[in-house]
MARZAKOL-556208 format. One record per residue (C-alpha): residue in one letter; x negated, y negated, z negated. Coordinates in steps of 0.02 Angstrom, whole numbers, padded with zeros to 5 digits, always signed. Layout:
N
aXYZ/...
***
This chain:
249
x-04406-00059+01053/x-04241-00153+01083/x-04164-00005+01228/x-04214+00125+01052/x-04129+00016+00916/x-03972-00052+01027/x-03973+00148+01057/x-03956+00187+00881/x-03827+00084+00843/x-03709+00144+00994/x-03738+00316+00912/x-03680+00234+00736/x-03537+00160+00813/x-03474+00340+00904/x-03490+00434+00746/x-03393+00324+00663/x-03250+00302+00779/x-03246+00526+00785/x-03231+00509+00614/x-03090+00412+00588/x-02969+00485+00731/x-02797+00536+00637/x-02785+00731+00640/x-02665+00796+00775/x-02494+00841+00706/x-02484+01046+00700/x-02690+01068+00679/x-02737+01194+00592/x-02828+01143+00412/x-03028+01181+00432/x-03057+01354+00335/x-02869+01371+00359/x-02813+01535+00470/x-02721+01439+00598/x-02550+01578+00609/x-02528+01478+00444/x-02522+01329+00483/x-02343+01250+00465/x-02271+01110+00601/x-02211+00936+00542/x-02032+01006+00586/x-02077+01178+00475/x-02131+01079+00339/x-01979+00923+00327/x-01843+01065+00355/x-01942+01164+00196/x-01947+01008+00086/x-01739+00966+00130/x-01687+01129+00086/x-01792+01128-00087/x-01710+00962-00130/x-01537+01023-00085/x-01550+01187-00187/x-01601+01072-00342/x-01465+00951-00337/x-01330+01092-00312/x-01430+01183-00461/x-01452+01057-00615/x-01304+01021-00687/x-01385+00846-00756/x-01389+00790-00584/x-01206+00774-00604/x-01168+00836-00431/x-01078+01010-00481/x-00909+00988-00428/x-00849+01171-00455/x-00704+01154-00594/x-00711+01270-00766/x-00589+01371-00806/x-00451+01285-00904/x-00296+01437-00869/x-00238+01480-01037/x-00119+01438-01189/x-00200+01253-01290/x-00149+01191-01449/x-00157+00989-01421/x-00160+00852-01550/x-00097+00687-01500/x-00092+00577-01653/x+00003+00651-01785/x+00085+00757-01642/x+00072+00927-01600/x+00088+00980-01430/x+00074+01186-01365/x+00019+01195-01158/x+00013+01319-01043/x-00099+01288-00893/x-00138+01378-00737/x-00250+01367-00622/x-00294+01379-00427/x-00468+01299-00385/x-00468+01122-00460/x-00286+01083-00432/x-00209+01135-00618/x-00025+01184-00671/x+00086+01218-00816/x+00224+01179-00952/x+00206+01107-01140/x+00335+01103-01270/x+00340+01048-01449/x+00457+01012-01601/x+00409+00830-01621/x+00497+00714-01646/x+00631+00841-01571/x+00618+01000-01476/x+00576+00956-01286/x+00501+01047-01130/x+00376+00947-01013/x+00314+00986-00846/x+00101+00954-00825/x+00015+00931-00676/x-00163+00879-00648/x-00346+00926-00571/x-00510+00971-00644/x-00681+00932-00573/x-00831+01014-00667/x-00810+01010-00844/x-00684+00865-00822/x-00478+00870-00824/x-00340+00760-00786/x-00172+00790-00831/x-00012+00721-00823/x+00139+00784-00957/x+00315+00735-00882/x+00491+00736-00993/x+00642+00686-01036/x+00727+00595-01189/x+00891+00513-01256/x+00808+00340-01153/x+00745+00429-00974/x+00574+00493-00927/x+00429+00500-01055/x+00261+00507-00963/x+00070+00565-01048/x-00091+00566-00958/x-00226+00649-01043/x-00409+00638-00970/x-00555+00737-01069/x-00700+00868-01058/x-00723+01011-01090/x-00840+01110-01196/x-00836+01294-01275/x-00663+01305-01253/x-00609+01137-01329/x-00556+00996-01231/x-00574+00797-01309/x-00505+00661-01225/x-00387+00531-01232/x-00218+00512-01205/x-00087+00358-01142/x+00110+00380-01182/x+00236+00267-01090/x+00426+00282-01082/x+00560+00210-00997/x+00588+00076-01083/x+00406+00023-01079/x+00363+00060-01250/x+00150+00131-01234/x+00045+00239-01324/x-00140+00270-01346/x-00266+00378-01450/x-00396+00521-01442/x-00319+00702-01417/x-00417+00874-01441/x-00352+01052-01373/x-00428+01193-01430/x-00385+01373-01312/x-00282+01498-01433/x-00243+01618-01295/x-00321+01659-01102/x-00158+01737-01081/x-00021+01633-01015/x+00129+01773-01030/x+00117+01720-01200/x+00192+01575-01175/x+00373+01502-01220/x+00466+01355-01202/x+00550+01281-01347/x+00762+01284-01370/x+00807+01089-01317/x+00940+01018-01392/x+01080+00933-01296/x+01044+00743-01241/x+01214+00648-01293/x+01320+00603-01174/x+01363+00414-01143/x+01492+00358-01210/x+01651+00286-01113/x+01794+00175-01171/x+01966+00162-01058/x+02126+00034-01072/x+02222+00197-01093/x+02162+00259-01239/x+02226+00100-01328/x+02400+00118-01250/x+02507+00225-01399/x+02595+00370-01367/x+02770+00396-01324/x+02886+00555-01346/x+02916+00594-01152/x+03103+00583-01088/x+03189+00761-01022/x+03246+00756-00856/x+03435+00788-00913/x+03440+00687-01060/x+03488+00510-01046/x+03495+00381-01213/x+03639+00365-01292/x+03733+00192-01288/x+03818+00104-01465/x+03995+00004-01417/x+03967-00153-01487/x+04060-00179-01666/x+04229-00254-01641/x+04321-00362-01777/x+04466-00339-01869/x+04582-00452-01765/x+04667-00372-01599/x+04720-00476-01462/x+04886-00426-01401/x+04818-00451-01206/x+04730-00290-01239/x+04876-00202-01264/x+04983-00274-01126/x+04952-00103-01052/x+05076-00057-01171/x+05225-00143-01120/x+05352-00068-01020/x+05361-00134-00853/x+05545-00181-00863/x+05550-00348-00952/x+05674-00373-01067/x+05715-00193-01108/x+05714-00136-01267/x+05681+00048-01294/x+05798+00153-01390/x+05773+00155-01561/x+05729+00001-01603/x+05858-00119-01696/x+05840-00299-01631/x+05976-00371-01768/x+05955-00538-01835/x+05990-00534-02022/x+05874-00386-02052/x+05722-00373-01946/x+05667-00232-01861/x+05745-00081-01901/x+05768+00106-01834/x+05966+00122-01784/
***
């Protein structure tokens, strides 16, 4: 009775054990044809792909890097401001020029990227006080970028808002830069200027000299030139009598 019943429960304990041995990896599922069955290496490099395919796929996944298309003419608004750009475009690296009439006609040179529906863009000019510099960052959407915008000059006066383009043209041959107007020259100040003309001098003509006024009264040692060199001779003519003076004989 005991060899029967210690029996029994060896049996009990076998078919248990066979019961809960883990499956071997690569075994084919019972009522499964086994040239189906898939191996753990099949079935990982099937599941990897899937995900891959999905996040490369769904644009709310966030992960599409591939830039829109942003070549074309925009019309931009910055503040009260109105700003035309040309951009072009080679993979995510972008381009152009942008010109307006406000405050005064000026030319800018713009350089950025783009990633997605995303741009970045940097506007580059010159005014009366040096470089003038404008980032814009935005999105787009059906053909319309929004954004905002940061201004900064040279002499470290900034500038912020919101900005919207909107595309007027896909063609950029359309596209013309403004007529600047000339920057004003600095201005210069020399000791020279302040020095007064004079009438220049001819090479043969010299300046005249005034004799000094002389007075009525002549001293007689200026005309000892005059006397003959024989003292004591009187020249002919000349009557030396006493009772009348000088005469002529």
């Amino acid at each position: 009775m005991l060899r029967s019943t210690f029996l029994m429960l060896t049996l009990l304990i076998l078919i248990g054990f066979a019961q809960g041995e883990p499956s071997t990896p690569g075994a084919a599922i019972p009522d499964q044809d086994p040239a189906l069955a898939l191996t753990d290496a099949e079935n990982a490099s099937l599941m990897e792909g899937n995900s891959t395919n999905a996040t490369a796929e769904d644009p709310a996944l966030g992960n599409n890097t591939t830039a829109a298309s942003f070549e074309g003419i925009w019309l931009v608004s910055l503040g009260q401001s109105r700003t035309t750009m040309v951009l072009h475009q080679r993979q995510d690296v972008i381009f152009g020029s942008a010109s307006s009439d406000q405050p005064q006609p000026w030319n800018a040179a713009v350089l950025g990227s783009a990633s997605g529906q995303s741009i970045d863009l940097t506007l580059t000019r010159l005014d009366a006080s040096g470089p003038v510099t404008t980032r814009l960052v935005g999105r787009s959407s059906q053909e319309a970028i929004e954004g905002d915008y940061f201004r900064t000059d040279a002499l470290g006066k900034v500038d912020n808002g919101a900005f919207t383009a909107f595309l007027i043209n896909p063609d950029t041959s359309g596209y013309t830069p403004v007529q600047e107007t000339a920057l004003p020259a600095a201005e210069t100040s020399t000791a020279a200027s302040a020095i007064p003309e004079t009438a220049p001098v001819a090479p043969n003509q010299t300046e005249s000299v005034q004799p000094a006024a002389r007075s009525g009264y002549t001293d007689v040692h200026d005309l000892a030139h005059l006397v003959p060199p024989a003292a004591g001779v009187i020249p002919p003519g000349i009557n030396m009598g006493g009772g009348g003076g000088m005469g002529m004989g």
